[in-house]
C-alpha positions as CSV (number, residue, x, y, z in Angstrom):
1,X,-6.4,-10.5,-13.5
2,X,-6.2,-6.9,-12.2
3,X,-9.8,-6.7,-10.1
4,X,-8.4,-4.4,-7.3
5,X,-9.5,-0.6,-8.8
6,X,-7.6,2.6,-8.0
7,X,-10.5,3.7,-5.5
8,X,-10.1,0.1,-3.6
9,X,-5.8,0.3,-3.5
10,X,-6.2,3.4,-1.7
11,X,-8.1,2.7,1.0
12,X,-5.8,-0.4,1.7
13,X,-3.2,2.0,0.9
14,X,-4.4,3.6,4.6
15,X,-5.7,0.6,6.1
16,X,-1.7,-0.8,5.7
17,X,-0.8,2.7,7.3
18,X,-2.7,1.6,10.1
19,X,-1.5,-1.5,10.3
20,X,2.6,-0.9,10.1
21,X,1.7,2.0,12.9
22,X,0.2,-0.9,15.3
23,X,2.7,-3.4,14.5
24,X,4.8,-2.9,17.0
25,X,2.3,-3.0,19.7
26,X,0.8,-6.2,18.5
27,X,3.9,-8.3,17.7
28,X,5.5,-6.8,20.4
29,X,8.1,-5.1,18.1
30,X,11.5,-3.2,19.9
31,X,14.8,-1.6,18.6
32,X,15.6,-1.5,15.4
33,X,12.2,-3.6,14.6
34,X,10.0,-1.4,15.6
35,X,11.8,1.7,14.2
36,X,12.0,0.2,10.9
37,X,8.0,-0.9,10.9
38,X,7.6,2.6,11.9
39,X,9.5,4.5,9.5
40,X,7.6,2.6,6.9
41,X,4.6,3.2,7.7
42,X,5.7,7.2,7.9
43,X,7.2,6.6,3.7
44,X,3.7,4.5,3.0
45,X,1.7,7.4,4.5
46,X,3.6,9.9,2.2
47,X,3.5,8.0,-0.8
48,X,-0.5,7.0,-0.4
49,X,-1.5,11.0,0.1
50,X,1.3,12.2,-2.8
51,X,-0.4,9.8,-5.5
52,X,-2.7,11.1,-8.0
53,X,-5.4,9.0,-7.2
54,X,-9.0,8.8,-5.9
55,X,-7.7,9.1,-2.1
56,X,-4.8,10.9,-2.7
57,X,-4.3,14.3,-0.9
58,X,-2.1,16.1,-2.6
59,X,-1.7,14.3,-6.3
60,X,1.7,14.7,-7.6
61,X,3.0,10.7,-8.2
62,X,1.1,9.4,-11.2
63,X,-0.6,5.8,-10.1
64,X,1.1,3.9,-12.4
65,X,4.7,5.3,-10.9
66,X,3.1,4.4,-7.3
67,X,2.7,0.9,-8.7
68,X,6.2,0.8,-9.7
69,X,7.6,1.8,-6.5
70,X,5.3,-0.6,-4.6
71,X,6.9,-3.6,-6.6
72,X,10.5,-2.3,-5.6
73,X,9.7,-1.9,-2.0
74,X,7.4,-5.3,-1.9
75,X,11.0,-7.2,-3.4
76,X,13.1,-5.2,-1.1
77,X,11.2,-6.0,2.0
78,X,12.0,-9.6,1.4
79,X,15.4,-8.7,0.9
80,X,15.5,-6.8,3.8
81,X,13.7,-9.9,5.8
82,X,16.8,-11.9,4.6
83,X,19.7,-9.4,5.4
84,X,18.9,-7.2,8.2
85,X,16.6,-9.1,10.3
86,X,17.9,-12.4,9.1
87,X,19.3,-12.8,13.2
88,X,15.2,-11.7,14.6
89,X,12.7,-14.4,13.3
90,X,9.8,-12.3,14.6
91,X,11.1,-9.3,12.1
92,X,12.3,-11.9,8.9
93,X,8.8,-13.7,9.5
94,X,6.7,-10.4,9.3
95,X,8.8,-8.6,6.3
96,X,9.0,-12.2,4.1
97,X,4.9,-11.9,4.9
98,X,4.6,-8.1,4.5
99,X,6.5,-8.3,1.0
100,X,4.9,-11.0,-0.2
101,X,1.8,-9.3,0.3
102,X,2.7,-6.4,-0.9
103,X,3.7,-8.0,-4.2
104,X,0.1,-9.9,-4.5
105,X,-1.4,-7.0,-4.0
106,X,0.6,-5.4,-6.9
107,X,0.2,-8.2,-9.0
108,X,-3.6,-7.9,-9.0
109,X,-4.3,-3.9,-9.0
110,X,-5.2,-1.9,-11.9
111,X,-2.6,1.0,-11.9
112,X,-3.9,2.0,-15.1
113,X,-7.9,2.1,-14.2
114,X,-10.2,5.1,-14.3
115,X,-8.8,7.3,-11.2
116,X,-12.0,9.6,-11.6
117,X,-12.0,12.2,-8.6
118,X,-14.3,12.0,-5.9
């Protein structure tokens, strides 16, 4: 059941931009952590205004592509949960969380609905 829409995905597409930004601060994130959560955020805010979509800025990643690098990066945060913060359970807790949402929230968008312009 895909019931998220193109329009909706983008504006979580920011609100999770937001959110990996104030991590840190929240969770009380340091090092390598923090850095990480960070530089995520920085790749999410480049791939959210690149995509041709509704909130997109500059429109040069077709949705459906954005969809397929969301499922790669939601399988190798949980990966990445496993391996190289396998020692921090703050960091392994957040990323087996973060994929995991990641991937539900691929699993139920619509990467090939209407992306009419606003």
């Amino acid at each position: 059941m895909k019931f998220i829409s193109p329009k909706i995905h983008g504006i979580i597409d920011y609100l999770v931009v937001i959110f990996l930004l104030a991590s840190p601060s929240i969770f009380g994130f340091t090092g390598l952590l923090a850095t990480f959560t960070y530089a995520l955020a920085i790749v999410h805010l480049l791939l959210t205004i690149l995509t041709d979509y509704n909130v997109g800025l500059i429109k040069v990643i077709p949705f459906t592509f954005h969809g397929t690098i969301e499922f790669i990066v939601g399988v190798a945060l949980i990966a990445i949960a496993y391996t190289l913060f396998k020692d921090n359970a703050a960091g392994k807790l957040f990323y087996v969380i973060f994929g995991t949402v990641v991937l539900l929230t691929w699993l139920v968008t619509d990467y090939k609905g209407k992306t009419a312009k606003v």
